[in-house]
N, C-alpha and C positions, 0 to 999 in steps of 0.2 A: 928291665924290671923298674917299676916306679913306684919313686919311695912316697907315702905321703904323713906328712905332721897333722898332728891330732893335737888338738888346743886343749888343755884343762882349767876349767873356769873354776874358784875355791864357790865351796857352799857357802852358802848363806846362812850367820851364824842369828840364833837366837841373842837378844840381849839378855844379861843375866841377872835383870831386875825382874822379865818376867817368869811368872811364876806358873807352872803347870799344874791341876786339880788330878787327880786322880784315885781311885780307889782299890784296896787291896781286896782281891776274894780268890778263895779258895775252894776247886770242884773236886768232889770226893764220889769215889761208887759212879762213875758217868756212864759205864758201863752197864747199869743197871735200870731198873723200870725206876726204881725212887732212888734220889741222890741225892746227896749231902753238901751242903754250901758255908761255906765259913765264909763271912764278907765285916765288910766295918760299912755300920750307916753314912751317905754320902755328906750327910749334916754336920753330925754331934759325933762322929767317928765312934760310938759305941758298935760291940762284936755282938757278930748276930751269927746260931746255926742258925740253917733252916732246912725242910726236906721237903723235898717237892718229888709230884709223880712229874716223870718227864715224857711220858709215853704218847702226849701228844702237845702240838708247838701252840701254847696262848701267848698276848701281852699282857705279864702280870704286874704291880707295882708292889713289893712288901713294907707294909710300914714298921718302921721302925717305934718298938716298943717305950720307947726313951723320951723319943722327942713327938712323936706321932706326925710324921712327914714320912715321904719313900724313901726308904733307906737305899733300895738296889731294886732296881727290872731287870726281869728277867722273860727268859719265853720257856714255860713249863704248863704241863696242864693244873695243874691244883698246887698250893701252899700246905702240905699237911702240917707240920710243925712249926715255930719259929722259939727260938728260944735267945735271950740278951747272956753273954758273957763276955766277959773280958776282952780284948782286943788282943790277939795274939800279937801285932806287929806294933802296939805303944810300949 
């Protein structure tokens, strides 16, 4: 029987001056024809619902109420609501 060695090479670390973007959102009802979105503008980090039909896939952008730039894309057939509250995650 032949034994053979397996090398482990260490990952490759991030430095820790950079800094990662990222946005919080939150899918509600996805199960359903209209769903529910809790997200934070990618800009000005204001809290957006919104409800969209999902019953068919577009490229949508929603602007954010706030700052009026796109807050979040998404792929939904229509925007029916959008409403600015609070940011749950500041």
């Amino acid at each position: 029987m032949e034994v053979k060695e397996l090398k482990k090479f260490p990952k490759p670390r991030k430095p820790e001056t950079e800094t990662t973007n990222f946005q919080h959102v939150k899918i509600l009802d996805c199960d359903e024809p209209v769903s529910r979105i809790i997200c934070e503008c990618w800009h000005c980090k204001q809290g957006l619902l919104c409800e969209v039909d999902v019953t068919a896939s577009e490229y949508l952008e929603v602007e954010c109420p706030n700052c009026g730039k796109t807050a979040v894309r998404l792929m939904a057939k229509e925007v029916i609501s959008k409403t600015a509250i609070p940011s749950p995650w500041q």
